[in-house]
Biopython code that builds the backbone (N, CA, C, O; Angstrom):
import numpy as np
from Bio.PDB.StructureBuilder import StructureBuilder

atoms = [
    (1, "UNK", "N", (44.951, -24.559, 9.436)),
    (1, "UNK", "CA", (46.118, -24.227, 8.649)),
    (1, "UNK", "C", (46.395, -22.722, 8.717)),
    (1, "UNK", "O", (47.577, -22.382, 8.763)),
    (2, "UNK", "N", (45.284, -21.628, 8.730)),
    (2, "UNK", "CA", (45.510, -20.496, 8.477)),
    (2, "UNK", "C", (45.993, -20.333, 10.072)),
    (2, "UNK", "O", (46.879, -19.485, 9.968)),
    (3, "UNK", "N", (45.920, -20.597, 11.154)),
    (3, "UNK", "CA", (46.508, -20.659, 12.343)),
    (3, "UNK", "C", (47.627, -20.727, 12.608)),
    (3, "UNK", "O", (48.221, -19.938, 13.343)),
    (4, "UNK", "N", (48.090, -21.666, 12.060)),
    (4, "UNK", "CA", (49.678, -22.492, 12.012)),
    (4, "UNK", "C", (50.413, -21.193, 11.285)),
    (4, "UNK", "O", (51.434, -20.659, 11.717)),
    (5, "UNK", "N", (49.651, -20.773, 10.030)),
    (5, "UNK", "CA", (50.486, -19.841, 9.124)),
    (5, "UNK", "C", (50.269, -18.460, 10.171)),
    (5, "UNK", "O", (50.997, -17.585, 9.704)),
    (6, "UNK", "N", (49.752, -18.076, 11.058)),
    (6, "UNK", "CA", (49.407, -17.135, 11.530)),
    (6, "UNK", "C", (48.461, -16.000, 10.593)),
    (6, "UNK", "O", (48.512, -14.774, 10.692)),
    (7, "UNK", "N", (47.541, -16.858, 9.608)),
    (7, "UNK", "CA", (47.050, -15.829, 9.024)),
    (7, "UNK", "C", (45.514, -15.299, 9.352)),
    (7, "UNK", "O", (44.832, -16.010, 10.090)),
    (8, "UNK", "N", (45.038, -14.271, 8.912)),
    (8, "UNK", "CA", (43.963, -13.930, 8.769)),
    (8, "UNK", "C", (42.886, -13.168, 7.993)),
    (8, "UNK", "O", (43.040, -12.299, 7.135)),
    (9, "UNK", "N", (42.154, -13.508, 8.316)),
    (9, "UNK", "CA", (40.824, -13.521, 6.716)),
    (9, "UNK", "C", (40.353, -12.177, 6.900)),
    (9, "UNK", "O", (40.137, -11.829, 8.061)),
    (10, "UNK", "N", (40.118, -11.205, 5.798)),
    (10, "UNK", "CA", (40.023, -9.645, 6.142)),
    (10, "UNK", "C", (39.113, -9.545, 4.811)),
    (10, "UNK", "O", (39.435, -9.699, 3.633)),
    (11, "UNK", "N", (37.454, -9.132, 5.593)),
    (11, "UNK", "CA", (36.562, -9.344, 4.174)),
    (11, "UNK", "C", (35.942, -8.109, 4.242)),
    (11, "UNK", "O", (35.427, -7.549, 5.210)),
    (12, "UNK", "N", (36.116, -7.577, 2.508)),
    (12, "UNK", "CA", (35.517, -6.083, 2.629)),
    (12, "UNK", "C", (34.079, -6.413, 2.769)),
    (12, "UNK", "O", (33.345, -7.385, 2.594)),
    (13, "UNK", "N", (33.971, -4.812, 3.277)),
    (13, "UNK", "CA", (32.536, -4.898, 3.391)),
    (13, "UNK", "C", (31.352, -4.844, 1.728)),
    (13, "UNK", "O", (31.808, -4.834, 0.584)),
    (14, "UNK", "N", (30.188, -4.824, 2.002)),
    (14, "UNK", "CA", (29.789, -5.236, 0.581)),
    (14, "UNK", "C", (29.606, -4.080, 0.071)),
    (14, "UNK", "O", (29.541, -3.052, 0.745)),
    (15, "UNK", "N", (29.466, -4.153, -1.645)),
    (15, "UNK", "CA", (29.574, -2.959, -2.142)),
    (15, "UNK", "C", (28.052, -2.206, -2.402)),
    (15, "UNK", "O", (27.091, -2.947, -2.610)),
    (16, "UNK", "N", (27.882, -0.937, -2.388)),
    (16, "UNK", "CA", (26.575, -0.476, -2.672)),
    (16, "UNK", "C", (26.465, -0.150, -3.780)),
    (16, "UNK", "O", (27.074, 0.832, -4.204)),
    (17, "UNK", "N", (25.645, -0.896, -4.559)),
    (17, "UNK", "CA", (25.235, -0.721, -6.120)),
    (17, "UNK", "C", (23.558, -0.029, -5.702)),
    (17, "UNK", "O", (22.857, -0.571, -4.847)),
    (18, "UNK", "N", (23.251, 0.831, -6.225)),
    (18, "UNK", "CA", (21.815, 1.773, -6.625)),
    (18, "UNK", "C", (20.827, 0.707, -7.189)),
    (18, "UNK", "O", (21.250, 0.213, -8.234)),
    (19, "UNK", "N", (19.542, 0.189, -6.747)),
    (19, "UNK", "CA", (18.632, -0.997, -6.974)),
    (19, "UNK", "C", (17.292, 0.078, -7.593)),
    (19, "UNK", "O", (16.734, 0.887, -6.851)),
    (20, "UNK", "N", (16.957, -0.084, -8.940)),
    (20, "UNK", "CA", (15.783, 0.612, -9.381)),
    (20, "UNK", "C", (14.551, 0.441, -7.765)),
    (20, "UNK", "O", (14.758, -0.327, -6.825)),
    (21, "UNK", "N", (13.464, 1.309, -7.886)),
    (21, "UNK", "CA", (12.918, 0.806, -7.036)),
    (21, "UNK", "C", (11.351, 1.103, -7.508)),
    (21, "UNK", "O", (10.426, 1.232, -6.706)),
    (22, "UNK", "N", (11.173, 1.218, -9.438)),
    (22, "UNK", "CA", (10.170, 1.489, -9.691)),
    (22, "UNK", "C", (10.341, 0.745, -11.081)),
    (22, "UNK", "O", (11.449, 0.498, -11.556)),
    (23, "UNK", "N", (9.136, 0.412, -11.689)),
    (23, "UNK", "CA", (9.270, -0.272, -13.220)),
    (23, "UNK", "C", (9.201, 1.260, -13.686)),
    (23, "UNK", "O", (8.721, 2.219, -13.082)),
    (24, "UNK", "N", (9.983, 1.192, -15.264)),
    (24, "UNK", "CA", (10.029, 2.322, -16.074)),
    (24, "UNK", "C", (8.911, 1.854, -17.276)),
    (24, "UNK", "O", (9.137, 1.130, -18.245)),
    (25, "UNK", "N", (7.365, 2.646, -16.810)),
    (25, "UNK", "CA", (6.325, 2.089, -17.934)),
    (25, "UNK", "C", (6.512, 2.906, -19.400)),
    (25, "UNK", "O", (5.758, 2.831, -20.370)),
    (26, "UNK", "N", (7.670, 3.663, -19.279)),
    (26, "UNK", "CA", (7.916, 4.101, -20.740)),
    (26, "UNK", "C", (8.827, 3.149, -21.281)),
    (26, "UNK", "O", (9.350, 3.642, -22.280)),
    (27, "UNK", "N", (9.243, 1.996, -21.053)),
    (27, "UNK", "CA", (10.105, 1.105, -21.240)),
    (27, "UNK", "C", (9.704, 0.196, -21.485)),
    (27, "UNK", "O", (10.351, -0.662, -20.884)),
    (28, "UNK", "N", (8.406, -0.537, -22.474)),
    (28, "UNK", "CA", (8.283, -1.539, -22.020)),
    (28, "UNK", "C", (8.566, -3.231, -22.464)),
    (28, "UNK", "O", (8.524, -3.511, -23.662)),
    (29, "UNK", "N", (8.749, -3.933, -21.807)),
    (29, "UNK", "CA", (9.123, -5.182, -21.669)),
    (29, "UNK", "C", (8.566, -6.007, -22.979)),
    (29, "UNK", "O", (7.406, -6.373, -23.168)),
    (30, "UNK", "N", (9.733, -6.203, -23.853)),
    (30, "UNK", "CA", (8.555, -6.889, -25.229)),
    (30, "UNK", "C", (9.451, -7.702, -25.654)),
    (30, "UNK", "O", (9.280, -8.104, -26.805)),
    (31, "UNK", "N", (10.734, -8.234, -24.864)),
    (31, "UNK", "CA", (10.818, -9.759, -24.918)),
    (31, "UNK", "C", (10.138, -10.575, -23.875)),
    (31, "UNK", "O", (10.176, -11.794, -24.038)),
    (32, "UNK", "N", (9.702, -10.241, -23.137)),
    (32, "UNK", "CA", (9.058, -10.970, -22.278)),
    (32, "UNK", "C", (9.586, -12.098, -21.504)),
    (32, "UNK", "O", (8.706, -12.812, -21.024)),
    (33, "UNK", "N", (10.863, -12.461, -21.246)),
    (33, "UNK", "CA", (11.232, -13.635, -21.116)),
    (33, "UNK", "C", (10.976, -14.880, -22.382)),
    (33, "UNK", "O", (10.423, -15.956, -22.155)),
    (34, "UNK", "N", (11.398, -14.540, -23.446)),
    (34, "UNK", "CA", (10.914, -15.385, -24.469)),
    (34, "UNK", "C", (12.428, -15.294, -25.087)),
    (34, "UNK", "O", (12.715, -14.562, -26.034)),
    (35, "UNK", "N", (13.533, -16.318, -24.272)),
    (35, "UNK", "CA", (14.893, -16.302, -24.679)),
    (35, "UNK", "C", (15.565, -17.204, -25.510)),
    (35, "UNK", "O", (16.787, -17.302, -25.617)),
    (36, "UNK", "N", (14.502, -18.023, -26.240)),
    (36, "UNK", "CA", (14.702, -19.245, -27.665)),
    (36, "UNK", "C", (14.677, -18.034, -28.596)),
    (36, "UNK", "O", (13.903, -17.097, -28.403)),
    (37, "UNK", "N", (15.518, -18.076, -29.579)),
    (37, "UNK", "CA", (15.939, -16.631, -30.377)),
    (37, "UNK", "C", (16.076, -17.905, -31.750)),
    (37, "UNK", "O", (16.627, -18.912, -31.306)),
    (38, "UNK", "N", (15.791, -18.005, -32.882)),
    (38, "UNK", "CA", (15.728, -18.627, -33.899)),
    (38, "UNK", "C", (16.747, -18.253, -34.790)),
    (38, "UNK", "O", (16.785, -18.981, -35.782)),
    (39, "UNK", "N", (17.864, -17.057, -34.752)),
    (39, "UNK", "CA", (18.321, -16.410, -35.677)),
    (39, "UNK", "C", (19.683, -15.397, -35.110)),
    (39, "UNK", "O", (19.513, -14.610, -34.179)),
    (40, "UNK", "N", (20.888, -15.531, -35.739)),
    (40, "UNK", "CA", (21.827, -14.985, -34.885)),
    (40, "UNK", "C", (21.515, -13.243, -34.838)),
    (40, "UNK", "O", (20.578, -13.081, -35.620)),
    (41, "UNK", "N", (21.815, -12.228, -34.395)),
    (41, "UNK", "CA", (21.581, -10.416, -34.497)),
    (41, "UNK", "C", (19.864, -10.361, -34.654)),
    (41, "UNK", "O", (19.124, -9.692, -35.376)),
    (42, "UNK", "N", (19.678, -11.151, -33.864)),
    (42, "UNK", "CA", (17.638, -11.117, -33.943)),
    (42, "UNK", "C", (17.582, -10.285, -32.578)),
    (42, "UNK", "O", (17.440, -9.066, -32.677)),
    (43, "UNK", "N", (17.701, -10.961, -31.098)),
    (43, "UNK", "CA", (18.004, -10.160, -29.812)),
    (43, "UNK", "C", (19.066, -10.080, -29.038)),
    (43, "UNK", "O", (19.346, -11.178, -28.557)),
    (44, "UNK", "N", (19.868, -9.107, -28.677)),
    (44, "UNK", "CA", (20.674, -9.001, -27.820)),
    (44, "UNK", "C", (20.337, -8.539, -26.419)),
    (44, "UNK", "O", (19.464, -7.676, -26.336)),
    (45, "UNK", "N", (20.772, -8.884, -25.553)),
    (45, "UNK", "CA", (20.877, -8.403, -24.557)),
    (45, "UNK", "C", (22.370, -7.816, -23.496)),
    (45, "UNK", "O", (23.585, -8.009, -23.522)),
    (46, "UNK", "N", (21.572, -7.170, -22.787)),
    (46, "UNK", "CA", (22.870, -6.336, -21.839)),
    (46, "UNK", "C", (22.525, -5.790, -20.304)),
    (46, "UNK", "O", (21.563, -5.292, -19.719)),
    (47, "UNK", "N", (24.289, -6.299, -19.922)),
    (47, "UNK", "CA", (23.923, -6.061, -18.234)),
    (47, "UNK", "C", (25.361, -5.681, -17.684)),
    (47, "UNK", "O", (26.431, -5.928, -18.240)),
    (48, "UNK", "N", (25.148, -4.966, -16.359)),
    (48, "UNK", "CA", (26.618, -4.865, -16.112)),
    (48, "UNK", "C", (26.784, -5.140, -14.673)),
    (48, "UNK", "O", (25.835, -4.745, -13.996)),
    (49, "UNK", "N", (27.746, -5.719, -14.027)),
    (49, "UNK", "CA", (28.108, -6.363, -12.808)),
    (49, "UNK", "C", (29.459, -5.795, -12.780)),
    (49, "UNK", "O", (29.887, -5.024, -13.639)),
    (50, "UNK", "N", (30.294, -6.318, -11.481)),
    (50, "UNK", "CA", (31.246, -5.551, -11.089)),
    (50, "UNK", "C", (32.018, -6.021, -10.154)),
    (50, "UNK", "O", (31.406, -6.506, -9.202)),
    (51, "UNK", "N", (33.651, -6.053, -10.077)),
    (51, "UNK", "CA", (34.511, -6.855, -9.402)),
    (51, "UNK", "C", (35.509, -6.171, -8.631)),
    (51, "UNK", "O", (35.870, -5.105, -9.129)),
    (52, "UNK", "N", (35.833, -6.367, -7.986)),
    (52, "UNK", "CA", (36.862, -5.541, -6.799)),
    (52, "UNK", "C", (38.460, -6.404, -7.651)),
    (52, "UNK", "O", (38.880, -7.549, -7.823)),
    (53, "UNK", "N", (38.963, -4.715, -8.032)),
    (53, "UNK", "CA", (40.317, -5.662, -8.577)),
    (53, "UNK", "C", (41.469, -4.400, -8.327)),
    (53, "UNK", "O", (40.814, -3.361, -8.240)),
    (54, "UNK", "N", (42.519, -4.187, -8.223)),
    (54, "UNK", "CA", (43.555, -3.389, -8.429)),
    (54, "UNK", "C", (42.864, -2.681, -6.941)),
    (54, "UNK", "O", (43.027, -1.493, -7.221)),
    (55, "UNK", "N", (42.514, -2.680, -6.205)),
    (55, "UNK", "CA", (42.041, -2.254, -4.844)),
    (55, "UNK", "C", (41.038, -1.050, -5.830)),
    (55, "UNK", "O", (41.227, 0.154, -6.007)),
    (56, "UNK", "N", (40.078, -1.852, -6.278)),
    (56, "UNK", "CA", (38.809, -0.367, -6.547)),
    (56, "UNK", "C", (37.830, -1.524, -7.268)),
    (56, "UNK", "O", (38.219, -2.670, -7.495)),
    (57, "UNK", "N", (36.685, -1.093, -7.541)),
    (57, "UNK", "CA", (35.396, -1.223, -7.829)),
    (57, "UNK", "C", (35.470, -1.783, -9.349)),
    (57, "UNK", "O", (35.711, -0.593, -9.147)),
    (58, "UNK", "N", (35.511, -2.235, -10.429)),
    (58, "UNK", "CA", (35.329, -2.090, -11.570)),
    (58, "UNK", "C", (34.116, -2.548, -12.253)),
    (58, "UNK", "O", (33.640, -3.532, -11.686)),
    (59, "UNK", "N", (33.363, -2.107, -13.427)),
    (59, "UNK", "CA", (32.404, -2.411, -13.979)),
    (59, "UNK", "C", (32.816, -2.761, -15.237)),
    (59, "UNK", "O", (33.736, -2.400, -15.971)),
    (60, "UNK", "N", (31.771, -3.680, -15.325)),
    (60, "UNK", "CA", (31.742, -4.945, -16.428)),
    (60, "UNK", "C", (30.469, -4.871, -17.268)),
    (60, "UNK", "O", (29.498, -5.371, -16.699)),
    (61, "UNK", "N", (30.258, -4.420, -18.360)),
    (61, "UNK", "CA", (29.390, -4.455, -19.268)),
    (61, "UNK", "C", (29.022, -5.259, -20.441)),
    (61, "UNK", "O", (29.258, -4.936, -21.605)),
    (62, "UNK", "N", (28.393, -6.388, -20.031)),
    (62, "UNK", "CA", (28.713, -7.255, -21.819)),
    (62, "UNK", "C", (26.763, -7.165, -22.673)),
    (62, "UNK", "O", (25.601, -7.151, -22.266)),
    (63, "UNK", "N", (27.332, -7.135, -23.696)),
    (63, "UNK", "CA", (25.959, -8.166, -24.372)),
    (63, "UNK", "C", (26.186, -8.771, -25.151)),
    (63, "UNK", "O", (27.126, -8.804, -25.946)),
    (64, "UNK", "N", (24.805, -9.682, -24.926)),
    (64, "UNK", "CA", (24.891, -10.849, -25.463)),
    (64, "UNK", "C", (24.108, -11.576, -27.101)),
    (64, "UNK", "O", (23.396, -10.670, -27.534)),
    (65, "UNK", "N", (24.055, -12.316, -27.677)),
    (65, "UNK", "CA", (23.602, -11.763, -28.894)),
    (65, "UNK", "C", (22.812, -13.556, -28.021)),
    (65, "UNK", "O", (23.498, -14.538, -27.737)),
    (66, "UNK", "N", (21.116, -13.411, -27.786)),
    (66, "UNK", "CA", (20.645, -14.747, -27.230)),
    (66, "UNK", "C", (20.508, -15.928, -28.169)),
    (66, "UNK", "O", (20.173, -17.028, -27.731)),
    (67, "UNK", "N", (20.762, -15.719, -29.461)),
    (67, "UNK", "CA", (20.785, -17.009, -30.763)),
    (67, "UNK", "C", (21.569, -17.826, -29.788)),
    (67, "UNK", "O", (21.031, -18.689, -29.094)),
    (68, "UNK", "N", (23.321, -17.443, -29.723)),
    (68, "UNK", "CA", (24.350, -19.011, -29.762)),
    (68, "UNK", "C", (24.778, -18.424, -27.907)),
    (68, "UNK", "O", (25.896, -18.779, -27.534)),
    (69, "UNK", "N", (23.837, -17.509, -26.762)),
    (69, "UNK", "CA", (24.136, -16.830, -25.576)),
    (69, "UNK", "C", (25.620, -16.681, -25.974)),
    (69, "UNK", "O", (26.371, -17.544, -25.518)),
    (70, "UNK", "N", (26.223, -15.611, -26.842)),
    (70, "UNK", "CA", (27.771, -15.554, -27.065)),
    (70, "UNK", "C", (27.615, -13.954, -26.757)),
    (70, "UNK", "O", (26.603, -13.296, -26.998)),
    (71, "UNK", "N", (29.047, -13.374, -26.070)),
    (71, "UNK", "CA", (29.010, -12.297, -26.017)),
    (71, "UNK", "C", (29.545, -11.646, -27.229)),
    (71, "UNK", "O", (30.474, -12.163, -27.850)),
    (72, "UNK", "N", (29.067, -10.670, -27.547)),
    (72, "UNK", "CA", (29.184, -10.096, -28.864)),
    (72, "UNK", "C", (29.916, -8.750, -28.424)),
    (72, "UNK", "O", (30.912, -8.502, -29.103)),
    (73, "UNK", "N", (29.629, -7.873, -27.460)),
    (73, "UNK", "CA", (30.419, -6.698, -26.888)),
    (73, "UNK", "C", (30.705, -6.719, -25.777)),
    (73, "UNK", "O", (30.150, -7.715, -25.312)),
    (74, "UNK", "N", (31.429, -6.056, -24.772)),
    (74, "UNK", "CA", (32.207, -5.879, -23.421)),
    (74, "UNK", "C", (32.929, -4.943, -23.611)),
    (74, "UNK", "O", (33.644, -4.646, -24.569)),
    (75, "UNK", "N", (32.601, -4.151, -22.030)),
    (75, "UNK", "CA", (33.804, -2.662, -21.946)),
    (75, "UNK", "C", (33.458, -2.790, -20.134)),
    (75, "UNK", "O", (32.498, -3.028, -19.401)),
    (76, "UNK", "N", (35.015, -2.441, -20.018)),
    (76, "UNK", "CA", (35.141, -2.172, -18.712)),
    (76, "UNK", "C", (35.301, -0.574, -18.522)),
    (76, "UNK", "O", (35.535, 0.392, -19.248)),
    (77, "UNK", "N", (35.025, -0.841, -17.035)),
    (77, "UNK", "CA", (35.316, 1.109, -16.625)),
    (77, "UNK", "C", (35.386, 1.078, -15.124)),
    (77, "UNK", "O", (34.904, 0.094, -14.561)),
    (78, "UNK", "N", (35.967, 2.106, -14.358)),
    (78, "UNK", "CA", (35.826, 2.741, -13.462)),
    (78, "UNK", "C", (34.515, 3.082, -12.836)),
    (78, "UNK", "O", (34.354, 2.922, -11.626)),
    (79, "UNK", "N", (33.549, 3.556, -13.629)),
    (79, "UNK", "CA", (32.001, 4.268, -13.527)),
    (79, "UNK", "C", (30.983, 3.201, -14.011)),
    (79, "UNK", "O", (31.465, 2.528, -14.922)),
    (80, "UNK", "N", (29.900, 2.896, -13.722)),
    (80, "UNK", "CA", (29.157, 2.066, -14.062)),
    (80, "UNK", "C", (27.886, 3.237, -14.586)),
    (80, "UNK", "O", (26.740, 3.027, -14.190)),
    (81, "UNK", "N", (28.092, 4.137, -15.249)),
    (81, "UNK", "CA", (27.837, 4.932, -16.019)),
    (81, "UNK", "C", (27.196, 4.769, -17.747)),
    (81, "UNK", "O", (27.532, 3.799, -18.426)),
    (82, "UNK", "N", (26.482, 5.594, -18.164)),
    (82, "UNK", "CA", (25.808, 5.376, -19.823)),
    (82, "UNK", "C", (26.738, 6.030, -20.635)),
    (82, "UNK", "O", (26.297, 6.621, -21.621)),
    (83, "UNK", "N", (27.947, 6.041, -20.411)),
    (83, "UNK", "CA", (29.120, 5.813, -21.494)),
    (83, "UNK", "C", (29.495, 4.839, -21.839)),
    (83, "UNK", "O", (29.826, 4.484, -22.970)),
    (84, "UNK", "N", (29.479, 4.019, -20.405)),
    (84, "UNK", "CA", (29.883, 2.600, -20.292)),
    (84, "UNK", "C", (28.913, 1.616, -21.429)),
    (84, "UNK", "O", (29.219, 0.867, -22.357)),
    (85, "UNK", "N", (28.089, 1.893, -21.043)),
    (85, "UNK", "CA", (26.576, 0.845, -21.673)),
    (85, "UNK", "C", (26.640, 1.357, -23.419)),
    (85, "UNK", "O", (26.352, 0.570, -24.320)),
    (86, "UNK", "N", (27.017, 2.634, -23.643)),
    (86, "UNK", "CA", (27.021, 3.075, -24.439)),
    (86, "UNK", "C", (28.236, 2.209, -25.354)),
    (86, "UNK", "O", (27.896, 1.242, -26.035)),
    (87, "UNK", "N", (29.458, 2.596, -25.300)),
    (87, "UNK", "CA", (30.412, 1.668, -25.486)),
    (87, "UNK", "C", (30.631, 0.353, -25.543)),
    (87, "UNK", "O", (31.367, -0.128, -26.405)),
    (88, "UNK", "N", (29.970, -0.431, -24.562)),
    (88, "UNK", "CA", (29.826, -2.120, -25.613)),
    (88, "UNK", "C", (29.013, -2.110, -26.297)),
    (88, "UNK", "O", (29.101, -3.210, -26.844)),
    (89, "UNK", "N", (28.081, -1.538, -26.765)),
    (89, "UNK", "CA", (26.268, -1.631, -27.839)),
    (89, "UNK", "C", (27.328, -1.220, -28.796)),
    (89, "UNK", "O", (27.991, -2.189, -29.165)),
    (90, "UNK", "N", (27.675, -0.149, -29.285)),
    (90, "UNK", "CA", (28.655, 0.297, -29.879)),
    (90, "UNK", "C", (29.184, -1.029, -30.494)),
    (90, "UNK", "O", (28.732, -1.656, -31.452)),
    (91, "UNK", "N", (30.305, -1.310, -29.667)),
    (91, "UNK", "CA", (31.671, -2.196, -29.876)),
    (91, "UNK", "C", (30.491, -3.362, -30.753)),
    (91, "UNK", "O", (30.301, -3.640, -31.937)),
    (92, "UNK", "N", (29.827, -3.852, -29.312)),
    (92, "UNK", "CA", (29.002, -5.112, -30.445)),
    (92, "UNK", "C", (28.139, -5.111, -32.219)),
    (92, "UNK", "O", (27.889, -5.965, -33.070)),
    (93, "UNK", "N", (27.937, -3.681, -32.068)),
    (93, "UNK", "CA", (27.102, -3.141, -33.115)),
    (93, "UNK", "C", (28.271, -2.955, -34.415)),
    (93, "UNK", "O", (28.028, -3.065, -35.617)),
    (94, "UNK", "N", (29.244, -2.724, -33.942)),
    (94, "UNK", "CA", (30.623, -3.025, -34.672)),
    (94, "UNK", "C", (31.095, -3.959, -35.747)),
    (94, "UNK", "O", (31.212, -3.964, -36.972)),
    (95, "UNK", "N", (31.393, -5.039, -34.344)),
    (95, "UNK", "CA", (31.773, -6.471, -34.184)),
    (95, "UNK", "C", (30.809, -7.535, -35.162)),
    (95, "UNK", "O", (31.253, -8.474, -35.821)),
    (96, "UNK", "N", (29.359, -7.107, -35.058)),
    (96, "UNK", "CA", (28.649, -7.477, -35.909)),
    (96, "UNK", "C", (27.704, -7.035, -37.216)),
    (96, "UNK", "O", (26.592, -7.395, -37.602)),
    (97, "UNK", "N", (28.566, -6.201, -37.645)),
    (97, "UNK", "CA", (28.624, -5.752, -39.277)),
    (97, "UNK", "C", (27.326, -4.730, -39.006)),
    (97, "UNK", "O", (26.599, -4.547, -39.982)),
    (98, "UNK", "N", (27.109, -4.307, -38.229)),
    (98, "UNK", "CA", (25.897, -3.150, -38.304)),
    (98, "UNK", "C", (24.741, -3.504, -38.111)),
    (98, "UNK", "O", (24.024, -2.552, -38.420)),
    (99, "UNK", "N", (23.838, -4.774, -37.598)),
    (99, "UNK", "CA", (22.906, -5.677, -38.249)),
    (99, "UNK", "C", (21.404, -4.559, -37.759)),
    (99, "UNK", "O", (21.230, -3.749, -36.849)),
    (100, "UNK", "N", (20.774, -4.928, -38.603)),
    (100, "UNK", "CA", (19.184, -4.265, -38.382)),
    (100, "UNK", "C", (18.353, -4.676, -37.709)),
    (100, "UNK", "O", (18.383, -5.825, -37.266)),
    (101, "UNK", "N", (17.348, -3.783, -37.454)),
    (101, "UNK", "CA", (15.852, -4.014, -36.908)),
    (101, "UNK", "C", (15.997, -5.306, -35.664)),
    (101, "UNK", "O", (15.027, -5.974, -35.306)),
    (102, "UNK", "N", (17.573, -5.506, -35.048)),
    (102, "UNK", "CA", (17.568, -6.340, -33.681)),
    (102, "UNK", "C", (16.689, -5.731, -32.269)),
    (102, "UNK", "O", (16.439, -4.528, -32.338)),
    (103, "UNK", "N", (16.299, -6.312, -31.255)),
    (103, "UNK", "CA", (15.771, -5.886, -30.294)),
    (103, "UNK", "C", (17.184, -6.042, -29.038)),
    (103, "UNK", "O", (17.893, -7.048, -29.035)),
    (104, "UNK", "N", (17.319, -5.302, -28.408)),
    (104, "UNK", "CA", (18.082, -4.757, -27.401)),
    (104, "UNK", "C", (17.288, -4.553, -25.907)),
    (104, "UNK", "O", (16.557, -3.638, -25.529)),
    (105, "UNK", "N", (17.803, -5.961, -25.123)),
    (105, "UNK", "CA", (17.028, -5.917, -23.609)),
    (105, "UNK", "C", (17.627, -5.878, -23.181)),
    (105, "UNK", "O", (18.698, -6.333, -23.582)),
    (106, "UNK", "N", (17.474, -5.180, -21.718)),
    (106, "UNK", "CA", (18.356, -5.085, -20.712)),
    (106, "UNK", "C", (17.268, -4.919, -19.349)),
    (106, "UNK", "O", (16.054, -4.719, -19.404)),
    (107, "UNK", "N", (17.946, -5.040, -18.390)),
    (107, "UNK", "CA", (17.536, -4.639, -17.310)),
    (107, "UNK", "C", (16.556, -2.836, -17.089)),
    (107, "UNK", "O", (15.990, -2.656, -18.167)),
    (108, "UNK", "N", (16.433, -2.355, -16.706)),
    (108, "UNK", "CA", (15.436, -0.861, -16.351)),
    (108, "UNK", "C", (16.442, 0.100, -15.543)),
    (108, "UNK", "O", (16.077, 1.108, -14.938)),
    (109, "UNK", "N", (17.657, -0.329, -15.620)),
    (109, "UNK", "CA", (18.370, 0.078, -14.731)),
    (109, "UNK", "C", (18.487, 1.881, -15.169)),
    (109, "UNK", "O", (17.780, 2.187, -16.129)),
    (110, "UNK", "N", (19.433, 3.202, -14.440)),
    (110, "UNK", "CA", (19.539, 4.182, -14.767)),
    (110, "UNK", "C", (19.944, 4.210, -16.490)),
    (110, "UNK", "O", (19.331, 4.703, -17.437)),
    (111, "UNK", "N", (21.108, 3.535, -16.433)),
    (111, "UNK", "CA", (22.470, 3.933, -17.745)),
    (111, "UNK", "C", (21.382, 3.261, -18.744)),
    (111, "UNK", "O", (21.469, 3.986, -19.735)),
    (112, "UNK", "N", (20.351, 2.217, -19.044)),
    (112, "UNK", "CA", (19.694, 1.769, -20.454)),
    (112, "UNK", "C", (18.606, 2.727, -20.323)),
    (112, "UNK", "O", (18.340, 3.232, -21.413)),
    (113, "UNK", "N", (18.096, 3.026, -19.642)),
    (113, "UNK", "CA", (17.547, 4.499, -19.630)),
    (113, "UNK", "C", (17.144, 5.560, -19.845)),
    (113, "UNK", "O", (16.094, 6.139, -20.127)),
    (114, "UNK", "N", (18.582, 5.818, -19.593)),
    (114, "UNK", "CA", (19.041, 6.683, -20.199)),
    (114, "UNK", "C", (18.757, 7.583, -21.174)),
    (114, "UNK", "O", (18.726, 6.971, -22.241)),
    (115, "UNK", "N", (18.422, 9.329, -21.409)),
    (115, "UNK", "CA", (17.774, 9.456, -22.957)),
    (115, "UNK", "C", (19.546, 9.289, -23.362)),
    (115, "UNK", "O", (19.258, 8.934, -24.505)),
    (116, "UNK", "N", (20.170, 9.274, -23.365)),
    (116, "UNK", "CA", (21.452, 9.701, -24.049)),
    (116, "UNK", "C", (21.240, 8.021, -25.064)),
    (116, "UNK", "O", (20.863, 7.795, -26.214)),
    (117, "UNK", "N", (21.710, 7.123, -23.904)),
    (117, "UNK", "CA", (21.791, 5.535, -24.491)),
    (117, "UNK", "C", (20.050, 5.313, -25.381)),
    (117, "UNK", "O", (19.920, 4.521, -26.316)),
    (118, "UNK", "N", (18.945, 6.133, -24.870)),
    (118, "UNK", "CA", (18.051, 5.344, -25.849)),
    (118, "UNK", "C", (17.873, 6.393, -27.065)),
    (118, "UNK", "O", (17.199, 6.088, -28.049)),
]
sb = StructureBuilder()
sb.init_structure("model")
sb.init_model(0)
sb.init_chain("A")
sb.init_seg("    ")
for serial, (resi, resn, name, xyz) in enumerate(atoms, 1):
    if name == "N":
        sb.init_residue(resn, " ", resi, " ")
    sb.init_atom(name, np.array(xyz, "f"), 0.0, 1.0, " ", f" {name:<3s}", serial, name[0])
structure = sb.get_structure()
């Protein structure tokens, strides 16, 4: 069909996202993969991925509150940057009346890191 239409398939090349390439042992891991959460603002989590839209790169930041897996914050940006990460914790921390003593996981990546974001 794409023949007939004379068309053709034009695929960008892939994008380079920065891959940690060390565990951060000042960071450490104390949900453990233990993602049955008994209680809604008990753990959240957060991650950010990224979509080719308006011809550019964009980043996608959500977290998630793991009680009902519902997203509780999201911010997009240009930069996949610790303003970014900064800004949905924020928004969600908002959104859900301020709540206390929750645990906050994420990936080891630069932006959670971060001293600014921790």
């Amino acid at each position: 069909m794409m023949r007939e239409l004379a068309l053709v398939s034009k695929q960008r090349g892939s994008h380079a996202y920065k891959q940690a390439t060390v565990e951060r042992p000042d960071i450490p891991n104390i949900l453990n993969r233990e993602f049955e959460v008994p209680i809604p603002n008990q753990v959240w989590c957060g991650d950010i991925t990224y979509t080719w839209a308006q011809g550019k790169w964009l980043y996608l930041a959500v977290v998630l509150d793991l009680y009902a897996r519902r997203v509780v914050g999201w911010a997009l940006s240009s930069k996949p940057n610790t303003d970014l990460v900064i800004k949905v914790l924020d928004m969600a921390y908002e959104q859900r009346d301020r709540p206390q003593g929750l645990l906050f996981h994420s990936d080891q990546s630069s932006q959670y890191g971060s001293r600014q974001f921790r």
